[in-house]
C-alpha positions as CSV (number, residue, x, y, z in Angstrom):
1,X,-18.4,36.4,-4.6
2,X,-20.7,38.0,-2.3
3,X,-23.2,34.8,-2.7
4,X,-19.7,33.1,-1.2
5,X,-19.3,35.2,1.0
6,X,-22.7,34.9,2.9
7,X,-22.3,31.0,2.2
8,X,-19.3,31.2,4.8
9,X,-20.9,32.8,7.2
10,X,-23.3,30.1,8.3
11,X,-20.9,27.2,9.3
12,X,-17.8,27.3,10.7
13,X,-16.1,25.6,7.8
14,X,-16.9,25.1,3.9
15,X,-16.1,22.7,1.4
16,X,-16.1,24.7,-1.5
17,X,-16.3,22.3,-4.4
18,X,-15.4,23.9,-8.3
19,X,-16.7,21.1,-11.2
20,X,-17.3,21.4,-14.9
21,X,-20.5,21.0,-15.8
22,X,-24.2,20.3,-14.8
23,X,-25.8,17.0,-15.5
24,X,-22.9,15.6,-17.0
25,X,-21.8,11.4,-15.7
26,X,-19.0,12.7,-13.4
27,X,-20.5,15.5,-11.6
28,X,-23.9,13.1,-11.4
29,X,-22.5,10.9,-9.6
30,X,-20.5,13.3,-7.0
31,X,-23.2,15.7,-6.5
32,X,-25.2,12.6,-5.8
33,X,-22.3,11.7,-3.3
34,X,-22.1,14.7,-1.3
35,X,-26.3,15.6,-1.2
36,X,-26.2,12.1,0.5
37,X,-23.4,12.8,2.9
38,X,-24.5,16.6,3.3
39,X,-25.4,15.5,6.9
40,X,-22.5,14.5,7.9
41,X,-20.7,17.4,6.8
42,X,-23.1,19.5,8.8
43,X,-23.3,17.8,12.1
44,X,-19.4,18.3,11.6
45,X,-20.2,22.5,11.3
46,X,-19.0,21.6,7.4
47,X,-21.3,23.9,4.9
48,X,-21.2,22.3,1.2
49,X,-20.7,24.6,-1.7
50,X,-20.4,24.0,-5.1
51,X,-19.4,26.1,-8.0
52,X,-19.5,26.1,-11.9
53,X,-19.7,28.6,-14.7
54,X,-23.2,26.8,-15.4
55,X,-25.8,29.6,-15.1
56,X,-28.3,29.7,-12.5
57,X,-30.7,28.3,-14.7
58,X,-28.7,25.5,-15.4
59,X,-28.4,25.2,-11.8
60,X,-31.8,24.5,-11.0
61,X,-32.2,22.0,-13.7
62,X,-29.7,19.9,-12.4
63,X,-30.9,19.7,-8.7
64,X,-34.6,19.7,-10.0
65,X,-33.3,17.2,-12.0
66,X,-31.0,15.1,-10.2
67,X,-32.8,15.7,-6.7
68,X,-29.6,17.2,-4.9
69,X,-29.8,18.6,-1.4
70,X,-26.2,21.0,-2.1
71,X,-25.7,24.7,-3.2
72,X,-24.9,25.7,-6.1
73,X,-23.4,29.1,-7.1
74,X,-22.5,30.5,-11.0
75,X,-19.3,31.7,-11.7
76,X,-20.1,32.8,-15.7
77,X,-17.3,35.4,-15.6
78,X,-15.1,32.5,-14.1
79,X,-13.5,34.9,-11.4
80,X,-13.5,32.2,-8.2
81,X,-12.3,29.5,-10.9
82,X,-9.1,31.8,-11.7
83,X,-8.6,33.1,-7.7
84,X,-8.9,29.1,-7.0
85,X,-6.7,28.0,-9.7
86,X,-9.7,25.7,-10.5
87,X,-9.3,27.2,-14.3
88,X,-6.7,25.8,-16.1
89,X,-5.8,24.8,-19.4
90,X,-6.1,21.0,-20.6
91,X,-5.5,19.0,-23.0
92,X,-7.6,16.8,-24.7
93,X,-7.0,14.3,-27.2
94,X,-4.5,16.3,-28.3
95,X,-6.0,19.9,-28.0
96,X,-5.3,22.8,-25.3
97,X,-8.9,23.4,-24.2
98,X,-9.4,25.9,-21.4
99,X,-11.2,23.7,-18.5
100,X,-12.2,23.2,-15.0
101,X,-10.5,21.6,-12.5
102,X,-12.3,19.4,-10.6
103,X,-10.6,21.1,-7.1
104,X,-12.2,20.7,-3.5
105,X,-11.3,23.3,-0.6
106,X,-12.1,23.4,2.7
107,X,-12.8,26.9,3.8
108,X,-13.4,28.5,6.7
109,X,-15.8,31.1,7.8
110,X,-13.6,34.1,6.2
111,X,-12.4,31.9,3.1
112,X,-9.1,31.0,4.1
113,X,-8.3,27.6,2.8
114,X,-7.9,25.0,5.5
115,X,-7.5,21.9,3.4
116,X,-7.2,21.9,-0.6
117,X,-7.6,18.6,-3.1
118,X,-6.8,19.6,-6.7
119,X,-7.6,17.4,-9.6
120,X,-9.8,14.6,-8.3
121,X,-12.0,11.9,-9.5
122,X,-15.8,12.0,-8.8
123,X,-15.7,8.5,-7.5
124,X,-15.1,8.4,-3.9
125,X,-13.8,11.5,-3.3
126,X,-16.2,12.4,-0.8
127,X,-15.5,9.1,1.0
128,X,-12.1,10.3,1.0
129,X,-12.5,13.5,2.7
130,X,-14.9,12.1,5.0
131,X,-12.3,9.9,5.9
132,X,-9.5,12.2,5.7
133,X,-10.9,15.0,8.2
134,X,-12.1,12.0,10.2
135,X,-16.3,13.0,10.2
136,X,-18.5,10.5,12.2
């Protein structure tokens, strides 16, 4: 939280962005969609912030990896997911699995949400927002 909380401090809004898992086809392709929007976000005083219970090390795999440009913070003990409602159960193919929910907030500099998307799809969701909150 405190790594969050520092985050927040250094643009006058945050889109705080929970997802499953590193290096997996989904979260490829966003993270790949917001690291090449990031500068639109921040000539609009928009940080970018994702979050996962990946570990750190994980972490720097995937942007080593994948050659992102965004932050990413752990949450191993899943307490954002759960304050965020971004952990959830779900089922799948006919299972209750405990999972995250790919969620998008917009923040602002003391974490209030501005702006919340629950349950999107990696494809063109950041077009969306961009759209939505009218960035140029």
């Amino acid at each position: 939280m405190e790594k969050l909380l520092s985050f927040l401090k250094k643009y006058p809004q945050t889109i705080l962005y929970f997802y499953p898992k590193d290096n997996t086809p989904g979260c490829t392709i966003e993270a790949h969609d917001f690291s090449t929007y990031k500068d639109i976000f921040n000539k609009n005083g928009i940080g970018i912030v994702w979050i996962s219970k990946d570990s750190e090390k994980s972490h720097n795999n995937f942007i080593e990896k994948q050659c992102l440009t965004i932050d990413l913070l752990s949450d191993e003990n899943l307490s954002l997911h759960k304050q965020f409602w971004a952990w959830w159960e779900k089922n799948m193919y006919g299972k209750i699995v405990q999972w995250t929910i790919r969620s998008t907030f917009l923040l602002d500099q003391h974490g209030k949400i501005v702006k919340a998307w629950k349950n999107v799809k990696a494809a063109g969701h950041v077009e969306k927002i961009i759209k939505e909150l009218d960035l140029k």
